[in-house]
C-alpha positions, 0 to 999 in steps of 0.5 A, spaced: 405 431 482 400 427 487 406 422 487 410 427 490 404 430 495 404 423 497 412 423 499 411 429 502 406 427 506 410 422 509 414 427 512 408 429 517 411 425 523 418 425 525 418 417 526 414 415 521 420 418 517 426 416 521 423 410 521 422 409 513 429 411 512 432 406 517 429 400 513 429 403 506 437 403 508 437 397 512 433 392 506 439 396 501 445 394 505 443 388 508 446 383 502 451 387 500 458 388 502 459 397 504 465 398 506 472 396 503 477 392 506 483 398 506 478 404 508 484 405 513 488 409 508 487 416 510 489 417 502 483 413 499 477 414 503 473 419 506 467 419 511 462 423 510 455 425 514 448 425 510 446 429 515 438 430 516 434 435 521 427 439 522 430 447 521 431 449 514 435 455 516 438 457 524 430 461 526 425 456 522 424 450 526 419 447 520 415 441 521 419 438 514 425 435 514 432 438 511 439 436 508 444 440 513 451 441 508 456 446 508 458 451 503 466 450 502 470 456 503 475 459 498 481 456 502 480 450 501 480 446 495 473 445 490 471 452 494 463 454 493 461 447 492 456 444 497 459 437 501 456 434 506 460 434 513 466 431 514 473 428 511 480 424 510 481 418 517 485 420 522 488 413 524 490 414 530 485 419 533 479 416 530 481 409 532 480 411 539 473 415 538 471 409 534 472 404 541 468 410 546 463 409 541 463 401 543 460 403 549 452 403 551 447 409 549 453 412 544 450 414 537 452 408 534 450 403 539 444 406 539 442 403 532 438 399 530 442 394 527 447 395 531 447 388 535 446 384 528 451 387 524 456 386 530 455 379 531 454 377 524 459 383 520 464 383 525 468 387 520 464 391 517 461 393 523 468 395 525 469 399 519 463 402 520 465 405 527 472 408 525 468 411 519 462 413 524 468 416 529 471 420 522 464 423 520 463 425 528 470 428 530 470 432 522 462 435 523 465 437 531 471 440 527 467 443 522 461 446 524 461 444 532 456 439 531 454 435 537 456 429 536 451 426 542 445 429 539 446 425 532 442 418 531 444 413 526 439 412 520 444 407 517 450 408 511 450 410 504 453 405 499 459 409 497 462 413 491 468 413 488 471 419 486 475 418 479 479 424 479 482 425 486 482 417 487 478 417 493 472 413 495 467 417 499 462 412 505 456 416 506 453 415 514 444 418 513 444 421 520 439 424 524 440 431 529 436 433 534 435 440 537 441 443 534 439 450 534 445 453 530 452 450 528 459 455 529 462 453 522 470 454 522 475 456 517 473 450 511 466 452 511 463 458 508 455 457 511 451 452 512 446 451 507 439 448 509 435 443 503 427 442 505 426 434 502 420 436 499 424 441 494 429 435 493 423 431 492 421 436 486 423 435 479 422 443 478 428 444 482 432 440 477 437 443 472 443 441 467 450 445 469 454 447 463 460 449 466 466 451 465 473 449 467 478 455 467 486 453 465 492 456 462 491 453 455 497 455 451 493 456 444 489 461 448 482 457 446 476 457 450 476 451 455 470 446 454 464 445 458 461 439 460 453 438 462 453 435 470 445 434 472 444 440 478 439 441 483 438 449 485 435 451 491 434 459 492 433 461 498 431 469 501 438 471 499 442 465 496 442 460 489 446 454 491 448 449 487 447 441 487 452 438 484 458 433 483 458 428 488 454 430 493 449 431 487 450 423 487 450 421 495 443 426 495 440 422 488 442 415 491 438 417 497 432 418 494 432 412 490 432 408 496 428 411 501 422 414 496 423 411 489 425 418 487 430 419 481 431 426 477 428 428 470 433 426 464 438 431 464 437 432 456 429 435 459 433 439 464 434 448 463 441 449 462 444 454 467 452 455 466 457 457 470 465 456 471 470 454 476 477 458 476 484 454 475 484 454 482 478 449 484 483 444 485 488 447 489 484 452 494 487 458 495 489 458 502 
């Protein structure tokens, strides 16, 4: 407990925080290889915002930090999972947006790194600014954020979807003043995750859960255990889980040394998915 008093301690002020995030970052990043030499492929990659800022709900401007993710709408596929904002490239379009962010005072010129990383990672760098520019044009398209407001913290290592085959680039992002975000057809709502509950291990669960399909011997389909965070909230239980459970996990690791309870340790919560969680029913 005093370990996690200590994390949440570090929350006290807001700069001492971005600032431990940058470097936590910066000193993963800085001897590996991030981005992938065919991110253009819009079928392959995905960008997303790890998006972090001080309201916990729309009316409570608290003095903790929060992960900011949408809850995905029944029209679209893998609805009711929560994910952080963003989506596929569009090359064309996101192409331009990355140039415009070349230009001084943008978001991503104002990064830290951003001058080392594009005289010594030219490439990189401009993988990093087509994704950035993906992650900015889908969270605009989503949830109406404001793109001139977000501050560049530094990128995530990325994950790899098995089953969609598909390779997601996670950019840690910060957003000031933002007062409320307008979610668009693809968002159910906006959920809002104090760190300092991420940073408990009571919060943490095992997820059974149950994928529904047509099975012509009629039998019960198995379950499978994922690790899960749950947060509760006045009027809603969300969960945590799957992919974005992972980008969330690598965060913490890397910024406060934090890793989840063993999953055999963890109370079983069950839950199920229909057969239409991988097609939507839009």
């Amino acid at each position: 407990m005093n370990k996690i008093n200590d994390m949440m301690n570090s929350f006290e002020k807001t700069p001492d925080f971005m600032d431990r995030v940058i470097h936590g970052l910066h000193e993963k990043n800085r001897h590996d290889r991030i981005f992938s030499k065919d991110i253009t492929n819009s079928s392959t990659t995905s960008a997303v915002l790890f998006l972090l800022g001080m309201h916990c709900n729309e009316n409570d401007f608290s003095n903790a930090p929060c992960l900011i993710l949408n809850k995905r709408s029944l029209k679209v596929k893998q609805p009711g999972d929560l994910c952080c904002p963003g989506g596929s490239i569009s090359s064309r379009i996101d192409a331009f947006l990355s140039k415009i962010l070349y230009l001084p005072g943008s978001p991503l010129t104002r990064w830290p790194y951003w001058r080392r990383w594009h005289k010594q990672r030219r490439h990189e760098s401009q993988n990093m600014a087509l994704l950035f520019a993906t992650c900015l044009r889908e969270g605009f398209e989503e949830m109406r954020l404001n793109p001139l407001r977000v501050k560049l913290l530094g990128p995530l290592p990325p994950q790899k979807l098995i089953m969609f085959h598909r390779v997601i680039y996670p950019m840690v992002c910060w957003i000031n003043h933002q007062q409320q975000f307008i979610p668009n057809w693809e968002v159910e709502r906006v959920v809002y995750i104090p760190l300092q509950n991420l940073l408990n291990p009571s919060h943490y669960a095992r997820y059974r859960l149950r994928i529904e399909t047509s099975r012509e011997d009629g039998k019960t389909p198995d379950a499978t255990d994922y690790p899960c965070f749950i947060q509760k909230d006045q009027d809603n239980t969300d969960i945590l889980w799957g992919a974005t459970f992972r980008i969330t996990m690598v965060f913490l690791e890397i910024v406060f040394g934090f890793k989840p309870p063993d999953m055999e340790s963890l109370p079983v919560v069950f839950g199920s998915l229909d057969k239409n969680y991988l097609t939507g029913n839009g």
